[in-house]
N, C-alpha and C positions, 0 to 999 in steps of 0.2 A: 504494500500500500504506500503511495507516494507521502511523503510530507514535506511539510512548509517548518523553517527553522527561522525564532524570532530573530531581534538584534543579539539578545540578552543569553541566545542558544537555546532556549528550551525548544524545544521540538511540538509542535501541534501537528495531530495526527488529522485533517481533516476529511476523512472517507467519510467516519460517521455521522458529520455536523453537516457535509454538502444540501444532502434532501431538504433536512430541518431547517438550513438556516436559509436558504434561497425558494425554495417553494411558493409561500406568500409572494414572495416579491418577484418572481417570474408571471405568477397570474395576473400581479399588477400591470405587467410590460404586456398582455394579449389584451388584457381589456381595456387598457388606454388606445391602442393601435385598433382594437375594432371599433371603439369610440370614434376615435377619429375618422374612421376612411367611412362610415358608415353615414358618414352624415355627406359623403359623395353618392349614396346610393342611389342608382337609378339616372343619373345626371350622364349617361354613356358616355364618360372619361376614364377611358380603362387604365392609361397613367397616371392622372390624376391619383385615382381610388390607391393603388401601388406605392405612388412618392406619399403620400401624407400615412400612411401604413406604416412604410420603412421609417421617414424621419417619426413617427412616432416612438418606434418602439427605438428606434438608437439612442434616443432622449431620454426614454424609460430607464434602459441601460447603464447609462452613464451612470446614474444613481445609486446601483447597487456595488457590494462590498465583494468585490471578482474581482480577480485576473482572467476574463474572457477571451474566447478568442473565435471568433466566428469559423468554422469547418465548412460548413453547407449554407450557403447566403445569396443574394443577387447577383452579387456583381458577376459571375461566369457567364450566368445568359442574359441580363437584362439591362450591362452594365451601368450598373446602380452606383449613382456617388458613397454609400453608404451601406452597413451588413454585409461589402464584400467578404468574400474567401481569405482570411488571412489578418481581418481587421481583429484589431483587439479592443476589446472594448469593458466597462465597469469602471468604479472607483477605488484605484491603488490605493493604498495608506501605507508609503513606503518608510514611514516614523514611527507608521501605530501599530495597530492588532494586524496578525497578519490574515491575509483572507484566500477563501479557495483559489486556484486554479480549474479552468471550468472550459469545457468544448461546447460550442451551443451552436446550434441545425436552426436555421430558422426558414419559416415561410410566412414574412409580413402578412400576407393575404392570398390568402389560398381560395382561386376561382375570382379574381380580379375583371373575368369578364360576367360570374354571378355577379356580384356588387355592382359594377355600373351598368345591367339590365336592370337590377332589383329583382335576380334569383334568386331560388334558394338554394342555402350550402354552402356559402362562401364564411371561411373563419379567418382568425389569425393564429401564429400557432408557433411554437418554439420545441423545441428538445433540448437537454441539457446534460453532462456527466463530466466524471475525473475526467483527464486527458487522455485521451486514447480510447477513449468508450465510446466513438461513434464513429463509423468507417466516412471516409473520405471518398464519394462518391462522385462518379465523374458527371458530368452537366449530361446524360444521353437517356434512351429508352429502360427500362429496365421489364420484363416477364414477371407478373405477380400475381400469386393465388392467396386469400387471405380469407381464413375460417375461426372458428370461435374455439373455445377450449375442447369442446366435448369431440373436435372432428383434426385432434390432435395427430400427424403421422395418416392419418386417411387420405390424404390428395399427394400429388405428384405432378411435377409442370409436365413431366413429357408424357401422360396417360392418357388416354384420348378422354375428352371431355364428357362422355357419357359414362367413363367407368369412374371418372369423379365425383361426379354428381351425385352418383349413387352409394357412393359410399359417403358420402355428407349425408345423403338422406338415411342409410343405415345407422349412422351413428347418433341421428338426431329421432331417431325414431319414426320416421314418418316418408311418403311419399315422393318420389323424385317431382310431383306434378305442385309439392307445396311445397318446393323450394321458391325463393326470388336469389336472383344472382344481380350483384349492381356490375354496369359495365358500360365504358364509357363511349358516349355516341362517336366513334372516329371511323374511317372507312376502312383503317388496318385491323378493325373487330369484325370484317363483314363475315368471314368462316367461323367466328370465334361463337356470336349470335346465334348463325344459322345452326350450328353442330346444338347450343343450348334451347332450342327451339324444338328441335328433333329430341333431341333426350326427355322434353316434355316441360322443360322448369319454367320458370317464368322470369321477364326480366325485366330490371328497373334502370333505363338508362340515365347515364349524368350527360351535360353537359363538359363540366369539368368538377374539380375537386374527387379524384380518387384516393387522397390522403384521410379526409371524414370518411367517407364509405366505406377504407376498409380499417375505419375505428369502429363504425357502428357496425360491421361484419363480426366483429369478435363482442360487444354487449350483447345478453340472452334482452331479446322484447322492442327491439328496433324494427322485424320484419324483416331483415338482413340477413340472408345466409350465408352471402360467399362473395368473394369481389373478383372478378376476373379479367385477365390483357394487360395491356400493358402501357402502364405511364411515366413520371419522370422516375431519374433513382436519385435524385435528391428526398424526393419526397418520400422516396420508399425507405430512406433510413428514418426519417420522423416518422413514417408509422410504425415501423422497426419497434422502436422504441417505447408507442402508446400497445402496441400487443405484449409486449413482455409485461408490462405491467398490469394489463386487462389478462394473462395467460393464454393469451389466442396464441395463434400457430401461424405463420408467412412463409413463402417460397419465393426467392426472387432470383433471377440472372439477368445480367446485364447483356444489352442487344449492343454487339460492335460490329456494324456495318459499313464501317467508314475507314480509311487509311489513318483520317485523323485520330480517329477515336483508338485507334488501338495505339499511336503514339502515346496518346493523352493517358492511359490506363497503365504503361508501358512505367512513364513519367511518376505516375500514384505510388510507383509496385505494385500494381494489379498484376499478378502472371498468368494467371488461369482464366479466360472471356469467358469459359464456358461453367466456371464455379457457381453451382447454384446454392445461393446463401438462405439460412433460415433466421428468426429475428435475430436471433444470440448472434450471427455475424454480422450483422449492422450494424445492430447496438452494444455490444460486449461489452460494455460498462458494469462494473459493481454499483453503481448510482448514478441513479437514473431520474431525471425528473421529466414529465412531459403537459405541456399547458396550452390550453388553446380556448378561445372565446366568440362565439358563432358572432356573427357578422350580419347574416341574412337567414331566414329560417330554414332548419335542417332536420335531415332524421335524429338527429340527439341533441343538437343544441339548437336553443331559439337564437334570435336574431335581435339586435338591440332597438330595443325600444326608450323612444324619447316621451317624455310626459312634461307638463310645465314647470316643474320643480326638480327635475332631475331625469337623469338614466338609468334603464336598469340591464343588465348584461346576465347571459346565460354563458358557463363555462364548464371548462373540467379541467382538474390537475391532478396527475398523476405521480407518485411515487415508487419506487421499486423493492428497495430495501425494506423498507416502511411498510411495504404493501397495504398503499392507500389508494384509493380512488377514492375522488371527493366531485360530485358534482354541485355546484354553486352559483343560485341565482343573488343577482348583488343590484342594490339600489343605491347610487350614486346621487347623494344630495349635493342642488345648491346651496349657494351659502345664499343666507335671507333669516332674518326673524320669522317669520311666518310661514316656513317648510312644513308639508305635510307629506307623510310617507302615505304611498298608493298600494293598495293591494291588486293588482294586475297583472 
């Protein structure tokens, strides 16, 4: 276990204080960012919604008591002034207490083209651990099957899709015809659909955000059984990380179809394209935090609601060690004399 040594030499072991001490104040950095971009909702400014997202949550950041260091962030694909790859970010205290060390996955806003429709599904959303607890994923496609606890070791990326299916519905007890599979509307899903079609299930397309769907694949009472195809693997290390903590099960390999791409992987130390990784290689972290705050309305989290006297925001944050899941709706007063809190 790493540690941090004061001026004074004593030695602070911080594995077991990472969750406890940063948890709160990570949910604070999603639910200020979906504050923000939320109130671009529906104004079809798909940058807009993205930049006041980002500059949210780096502002959120600065404030906490970290040595961060951003792993998975904007700037590779969306070259973002800010949450790039490599940025470091929190508030040092190079005279005081000394503070974690911390790798943090982010997705300012997840479904940025939800948000300026006024979809639903769009969050914001972070991942967080010791150093080296979150794989370094390249900006590309990644293969993803992601199921709930009870359909642990039952699926297989290269199985054909009807011998999956059915063994999710074997292990859920019940009919391959009441399953739902979420899967995202892209035209490289067209065989993927058709094969899920024919097996008989049923399915619930997104637009975007495949990172929610396959959270809400691993909670029992969503209506989710299974997320299938394939989306970013930035994103599929954040959900990496909200499955370990929910005990769901992931399958993922990355798609290198490009000369660059296999430089780019090359450059990582990725050696194997064809490694197909389950959450624990994503996220390998002994501490794990994961947070995120619906934006626009979703299968698990609502969407921020403004009222005259304040906000209220629907969230999850996860812990690993801890083994906590905490779902929390939060009402944001203004300041005024005469605030009334709303049941709504």
């Amino acid at each position: 276990m790493a540690t941090l040594t004061r001026p004074e030499n004593k030695a602070r072991t911080f594995g077991e204080n990472l969750e406890s001490d940063l948890a709160a104040k990570f949910l604070r950095v999603v639910e200020n960012a979906a504050i923000a971009c939320a109130r671009t909702m529906g104004q079809g400014d798909r940058p807009l919604s993205d930049k006041v997202a980002t500059e949210s949550m780096r502002q959120s950041m600065d404030c906490l008591p970290m040595r961060g260091v951003i792993v998975i962030g904007e700037g590779e694909r969306d070259q973002a002034p800010m949450l790039y790859i490599g940025e470091k970010v929190g508030a040092d205290f190079p005279t005081g207490p000394d503070v974690p060390e911390v790798d943090i996955a982010v997705d300012p806003l997840e479904g940025t083209n939800l948000c300026a429709t006024g979809a639903p599904g769009s969050i914001t959303v972070l991942a967080a651990s010791e150093r080296g607890g979150l794989l370094h994923a390249p900006d590309c496609y990644m293969e993803k099957i992601v199921v709930g606890p009870s359909c642990k070791d039952a699926v297989e990326l290269d199985a054909p899709v009807a011998q999956n299916l059915k063994n999710i519905a074997k292990r859920l007890r019940r009919g391959v015809e009441d399953l739902v599979v979420m899967v995202l509307d892209r035209p490289r899903h067209e065989q993927l659909i058709n094969d899920i079609r024919r097996a008989g299930a049923r399915i619930k397309l997104i637009g975007d955000g495949d990172l929610s769907a396959g959270i809400a694949a691993a909670v029992i009472g969503t209506g989710v059984h299974a997320v299938m195809g394939s989306g970013g693997a930035p994103e599929g290390v954040i959900t990496a990380a909200a499955i370990r903590c929910l005990n769901g099960y992931m399958l993922g390999r990355l798609i290198i179809d490009r000369p660059e791409l296999e430089e780019r992987i090359a450059n990582m130390g990725i050696k194997d394209k064809n490694k197909i990784y389950e959450a624990e290689d994503l996220a390998p972290g002994k501490q794990l935090i994961f947070a995120a705050t619906g934006v626009t309305e979703g299968a698990l989290l609502k969407g921020v609601r403004f009222f005259g006297e304040g906000t209220r925001t629907s969230s999850a944050i996860m812990t690993l060690k801890t083994r906590k899941v905490r779902f929390i709706d939060s009402i944001h007063l203004d300041k005024g004399p005469d605030v009334k809190v709303r049941f709504a």
